[in-house]
VOROGU-355734 format. One line per field, with one value per atom (N, C-alpha, C): residue number from 1; atom name; z, y, x. Coordinates in steps of 0.02 Angstrom, whole numbers, plus 50000, padded with zeros to 5 digits. Each point is the difference from the previous one (the first is absolute). Layout:
N
pos c(NUM  ...)
site c(CA  ...)
c3 c(Z  ...)
c2 c(Y  ...)
c1 c(X  ...)
***
This chain:
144
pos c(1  1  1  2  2  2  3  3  3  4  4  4  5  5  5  6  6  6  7  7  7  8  8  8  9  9  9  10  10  10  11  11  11  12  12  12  13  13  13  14  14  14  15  15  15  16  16  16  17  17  17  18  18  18  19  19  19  20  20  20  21  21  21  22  22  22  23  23  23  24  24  24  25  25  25  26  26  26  27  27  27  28  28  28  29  29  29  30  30  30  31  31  31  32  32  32  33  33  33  34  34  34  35  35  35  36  36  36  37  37  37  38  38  38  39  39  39  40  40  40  41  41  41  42  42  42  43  43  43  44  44  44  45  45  45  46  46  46  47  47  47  48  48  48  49  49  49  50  50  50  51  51  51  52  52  52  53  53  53  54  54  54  55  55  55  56  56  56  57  57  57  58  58  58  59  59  59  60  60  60  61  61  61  62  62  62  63  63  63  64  64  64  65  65  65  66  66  66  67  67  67  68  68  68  69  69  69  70  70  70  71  71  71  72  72  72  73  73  73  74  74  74  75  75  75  76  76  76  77  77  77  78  78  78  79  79  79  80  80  80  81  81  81  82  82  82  83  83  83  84  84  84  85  85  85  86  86  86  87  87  87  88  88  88  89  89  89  90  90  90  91  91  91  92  92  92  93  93  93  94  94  94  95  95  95  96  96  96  97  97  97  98  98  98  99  99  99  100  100  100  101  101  101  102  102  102  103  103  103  104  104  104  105  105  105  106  106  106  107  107  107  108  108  108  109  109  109  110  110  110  111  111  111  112  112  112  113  113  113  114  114  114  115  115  115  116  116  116  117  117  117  118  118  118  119  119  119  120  120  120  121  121  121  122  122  122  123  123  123  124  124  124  125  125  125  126  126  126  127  127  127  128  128  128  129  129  129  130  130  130  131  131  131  132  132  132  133  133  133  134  134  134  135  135  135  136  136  136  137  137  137  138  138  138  139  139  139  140  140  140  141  141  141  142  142  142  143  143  143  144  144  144)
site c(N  CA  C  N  CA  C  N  CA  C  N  CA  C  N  CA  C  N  CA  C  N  CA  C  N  CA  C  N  CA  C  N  CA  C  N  CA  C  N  CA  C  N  CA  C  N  CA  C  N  CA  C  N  CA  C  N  CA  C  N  CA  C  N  CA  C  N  CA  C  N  CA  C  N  CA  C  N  CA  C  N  CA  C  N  CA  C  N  CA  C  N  CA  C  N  CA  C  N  CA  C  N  CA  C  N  CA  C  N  CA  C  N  CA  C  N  CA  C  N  CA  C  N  CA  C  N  CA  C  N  CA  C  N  CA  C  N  CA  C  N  CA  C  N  CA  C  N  CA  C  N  CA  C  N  CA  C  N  CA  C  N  CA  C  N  CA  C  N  CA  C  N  CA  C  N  CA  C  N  CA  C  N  CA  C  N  CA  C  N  CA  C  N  CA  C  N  CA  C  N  CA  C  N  CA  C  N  CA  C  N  CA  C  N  CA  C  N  CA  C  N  CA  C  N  CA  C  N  CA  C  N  CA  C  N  CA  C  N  CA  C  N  CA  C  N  CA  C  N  CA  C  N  CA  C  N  CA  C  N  CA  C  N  CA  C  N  CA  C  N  CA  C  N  CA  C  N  CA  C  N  CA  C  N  CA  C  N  CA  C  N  CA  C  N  CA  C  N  CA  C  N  CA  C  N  CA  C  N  CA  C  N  CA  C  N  CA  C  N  CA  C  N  CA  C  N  CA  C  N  CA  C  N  CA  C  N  CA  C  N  CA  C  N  CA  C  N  CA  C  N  CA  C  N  CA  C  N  CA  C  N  CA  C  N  CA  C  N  CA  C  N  CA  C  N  CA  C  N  CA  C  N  CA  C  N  CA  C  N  CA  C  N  CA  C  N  CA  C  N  CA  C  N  CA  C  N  CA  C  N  CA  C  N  CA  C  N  CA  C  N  CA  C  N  CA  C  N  CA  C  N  CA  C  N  CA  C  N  CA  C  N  CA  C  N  CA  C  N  CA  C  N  CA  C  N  CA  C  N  CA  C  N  CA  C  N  CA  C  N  CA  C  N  CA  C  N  CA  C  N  CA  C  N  CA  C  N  CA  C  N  CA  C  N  CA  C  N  CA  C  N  CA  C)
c3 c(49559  50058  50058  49994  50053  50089  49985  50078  50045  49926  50020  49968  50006  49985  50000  49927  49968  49998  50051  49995  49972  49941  49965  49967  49980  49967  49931  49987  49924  50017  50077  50018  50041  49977  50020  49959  49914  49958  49990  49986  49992  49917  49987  49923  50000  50040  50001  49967  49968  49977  50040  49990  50056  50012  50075  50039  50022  49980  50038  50037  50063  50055  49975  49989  49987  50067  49969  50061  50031  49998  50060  50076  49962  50075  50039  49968  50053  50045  50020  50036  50053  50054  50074  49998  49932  50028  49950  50021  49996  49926  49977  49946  50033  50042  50035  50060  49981  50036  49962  49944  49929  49976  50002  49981  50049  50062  50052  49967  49985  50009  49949  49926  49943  50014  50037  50029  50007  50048  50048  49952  49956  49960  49947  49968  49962  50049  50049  50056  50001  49997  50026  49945  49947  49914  49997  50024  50000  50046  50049  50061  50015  49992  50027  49979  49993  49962  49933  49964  49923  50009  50038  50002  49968  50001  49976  50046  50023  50044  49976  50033  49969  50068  49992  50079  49953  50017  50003  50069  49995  50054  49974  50040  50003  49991  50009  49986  50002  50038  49983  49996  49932  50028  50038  50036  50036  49942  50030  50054  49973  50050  49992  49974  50044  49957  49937  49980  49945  49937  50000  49984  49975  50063  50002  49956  50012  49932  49939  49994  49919  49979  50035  49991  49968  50053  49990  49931  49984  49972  49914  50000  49966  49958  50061  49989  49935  49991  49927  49995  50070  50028  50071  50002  50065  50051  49954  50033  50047  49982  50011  50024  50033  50048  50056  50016  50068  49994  50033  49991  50070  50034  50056  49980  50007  49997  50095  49969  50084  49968  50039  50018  50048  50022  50036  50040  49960  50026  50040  49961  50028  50062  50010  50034  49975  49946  49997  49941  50025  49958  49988  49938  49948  49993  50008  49956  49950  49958  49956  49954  50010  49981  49933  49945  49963  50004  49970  50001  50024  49959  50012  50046  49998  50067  50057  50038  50043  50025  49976  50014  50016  49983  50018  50065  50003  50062  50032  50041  50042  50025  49998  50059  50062  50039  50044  49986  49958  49991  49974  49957  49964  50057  50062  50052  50054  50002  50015  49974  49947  49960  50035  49970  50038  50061  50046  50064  49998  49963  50019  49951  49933  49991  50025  50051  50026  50046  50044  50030  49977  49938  49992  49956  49982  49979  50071  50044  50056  50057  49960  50012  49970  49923  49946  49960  50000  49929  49946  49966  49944  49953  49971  49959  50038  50050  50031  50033  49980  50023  49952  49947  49935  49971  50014  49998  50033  50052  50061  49976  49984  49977  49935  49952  49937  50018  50028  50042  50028  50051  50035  49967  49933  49948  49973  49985  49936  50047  50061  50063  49990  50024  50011  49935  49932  49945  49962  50027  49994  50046  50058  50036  50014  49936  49994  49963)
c2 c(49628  50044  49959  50007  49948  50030  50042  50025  50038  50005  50039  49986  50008  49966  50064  50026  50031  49957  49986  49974  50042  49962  50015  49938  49998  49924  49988  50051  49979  49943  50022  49959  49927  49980  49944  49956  50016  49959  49975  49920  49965  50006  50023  50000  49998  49949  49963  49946  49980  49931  49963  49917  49925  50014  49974  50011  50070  50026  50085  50025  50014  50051  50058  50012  50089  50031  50064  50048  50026  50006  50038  49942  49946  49961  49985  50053  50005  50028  50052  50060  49959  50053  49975  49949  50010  49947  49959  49954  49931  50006  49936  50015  50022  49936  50051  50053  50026  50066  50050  49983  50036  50029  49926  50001  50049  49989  50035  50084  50000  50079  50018  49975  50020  49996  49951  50002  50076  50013  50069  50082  49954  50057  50010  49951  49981  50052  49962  50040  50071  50022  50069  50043  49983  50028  50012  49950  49982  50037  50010  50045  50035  50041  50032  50072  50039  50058  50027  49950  50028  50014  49978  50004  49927  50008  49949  49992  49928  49983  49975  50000  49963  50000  49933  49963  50001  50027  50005  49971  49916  50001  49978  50035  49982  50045  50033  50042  50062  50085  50058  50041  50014  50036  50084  50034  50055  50050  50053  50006  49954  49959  49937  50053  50033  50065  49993  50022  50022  49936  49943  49956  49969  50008  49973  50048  50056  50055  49984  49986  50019  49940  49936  49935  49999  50041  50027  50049  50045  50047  49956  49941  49949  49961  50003  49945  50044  49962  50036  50027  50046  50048  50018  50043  50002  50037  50034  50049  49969  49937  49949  49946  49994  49936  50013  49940  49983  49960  50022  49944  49990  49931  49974  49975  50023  49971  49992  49937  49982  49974  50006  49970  49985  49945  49938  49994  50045  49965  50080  50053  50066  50010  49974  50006  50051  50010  50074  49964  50048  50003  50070  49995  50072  49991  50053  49992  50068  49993  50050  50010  50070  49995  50067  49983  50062  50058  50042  50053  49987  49972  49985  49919  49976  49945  50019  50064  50024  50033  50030  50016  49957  49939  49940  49962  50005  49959  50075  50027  50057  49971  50037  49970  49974  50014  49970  49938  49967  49935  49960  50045  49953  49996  50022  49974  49971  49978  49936  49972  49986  49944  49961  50058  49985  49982  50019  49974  49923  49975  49953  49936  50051  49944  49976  50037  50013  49942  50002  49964  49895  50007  49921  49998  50058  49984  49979  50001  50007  49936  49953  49935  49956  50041  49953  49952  50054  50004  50061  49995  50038  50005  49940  49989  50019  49984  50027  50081  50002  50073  50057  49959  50069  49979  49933  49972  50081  49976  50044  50084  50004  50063  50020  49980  49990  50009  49966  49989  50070  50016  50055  50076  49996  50080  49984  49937  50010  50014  49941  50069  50065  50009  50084  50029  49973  50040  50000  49941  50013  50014  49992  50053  50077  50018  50075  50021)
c1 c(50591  50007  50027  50062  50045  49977  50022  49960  49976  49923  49938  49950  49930  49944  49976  49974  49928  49959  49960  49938  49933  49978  49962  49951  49968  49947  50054  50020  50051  50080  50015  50049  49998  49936  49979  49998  50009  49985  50090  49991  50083  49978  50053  50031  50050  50018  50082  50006  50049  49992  49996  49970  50013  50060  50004  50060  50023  49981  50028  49969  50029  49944  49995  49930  49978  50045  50039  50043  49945  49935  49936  50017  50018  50006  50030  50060  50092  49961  49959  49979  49978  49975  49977  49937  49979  49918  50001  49961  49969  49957  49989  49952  49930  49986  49922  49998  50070  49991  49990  50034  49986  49932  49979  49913  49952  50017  49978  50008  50050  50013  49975  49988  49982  49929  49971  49908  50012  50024  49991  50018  50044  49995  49957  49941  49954  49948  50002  49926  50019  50051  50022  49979  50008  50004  49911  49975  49933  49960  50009  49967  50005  50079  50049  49977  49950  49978  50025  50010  50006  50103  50012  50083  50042  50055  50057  50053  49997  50057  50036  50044  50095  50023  50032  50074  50054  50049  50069  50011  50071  50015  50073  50051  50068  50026  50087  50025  49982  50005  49967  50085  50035  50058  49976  50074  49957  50017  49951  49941  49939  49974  49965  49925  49993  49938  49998  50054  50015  50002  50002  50019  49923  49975  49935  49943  50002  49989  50004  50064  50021  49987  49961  49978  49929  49974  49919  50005  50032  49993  50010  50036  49999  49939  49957  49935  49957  49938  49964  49986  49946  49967  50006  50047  50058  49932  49956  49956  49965  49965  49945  50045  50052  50045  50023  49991  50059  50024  50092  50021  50045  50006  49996  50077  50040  50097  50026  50026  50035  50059  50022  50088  50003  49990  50018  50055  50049  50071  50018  49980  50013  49943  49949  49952  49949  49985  49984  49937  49942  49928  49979  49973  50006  49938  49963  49921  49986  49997  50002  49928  49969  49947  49992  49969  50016  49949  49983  49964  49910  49974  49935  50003  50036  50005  50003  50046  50004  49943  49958  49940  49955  50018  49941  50046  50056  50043  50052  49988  50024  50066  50030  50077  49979  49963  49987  49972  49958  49954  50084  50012  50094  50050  49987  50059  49961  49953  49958  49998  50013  50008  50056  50064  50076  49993  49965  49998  50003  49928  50001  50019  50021  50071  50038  50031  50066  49965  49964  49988  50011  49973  49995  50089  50014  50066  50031  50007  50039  49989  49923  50001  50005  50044  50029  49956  49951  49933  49999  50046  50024  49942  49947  49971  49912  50001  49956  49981  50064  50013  49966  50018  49997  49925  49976  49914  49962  50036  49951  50002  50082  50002  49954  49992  49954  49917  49978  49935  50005  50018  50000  49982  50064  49998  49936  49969  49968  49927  50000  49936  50005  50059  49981  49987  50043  49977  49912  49966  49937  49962  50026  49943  50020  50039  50012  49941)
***
């Protein structure tokens, strides 16, 4: 993935041969930013009210909505996820929640989130951004 990062705990593992950079680490983060984010998505899976998170970051072609949908609508149990896609370069953060997720995270709790992504994106904490964002859904989804 030359240039975009599905961050997931599966794209952390190198099964590259010696000498080859795993392509997870062309993308915007760091190895222990990596780790960071896969923590947050471990805790999220874990606390998060019986839901499934997923980061998509890089690239959304338009309509970026739409993109970010048919991303989610992708995952294993589209019903029971969220999934948190940014593009970096477009500026644009997608939070996509499916049927029984949405009931545990309201549009309103999912553009507070965005709020305050946007916020640490914009002091050029990308990896902290989507931490905070993670933390945040998986509050509100258990104290639904």
């Amino acid at each position: 993935m030359a240039s975009g990062n599905t961050v997931a705990r599966k794209t952390l593992t190198n099964r590259s041969p010696e000498g080859v950079r795993p392509a997870v680490l062309e993308g915007p983060f760091n190895t222990r930013q990596l780790l960071h984010i896969d923590e947050a998505l471990t805790a999220a899976d874990r606390e998060g009210g019986g839901l499934h998170y997923s980061v998509y970051v890089g690239p959304l072609h338009d309509p970026v909505r739409g993109a970010a949908e048919s991303m989610h609508d992708r995952l294993n149990d589209p019903d029971k996820s969220v999934l948190i896609a940014v593009s970096p370069e477009q500026r644009q953060i997608q939070i996509v929640t499916g049927k029984l997720a949405r009931e545990k995270i309201p549009d309103r709790s999912a553009a507070l989130v965005v709020f305050s992504m946007e916020a640490a994106f914009g002091a050029g904490r990308l990896s902290e951004g989507i931490v905070t964002g993670l933390r945040m859904l998986a509050e509100a989804a258990a104290g639904a």
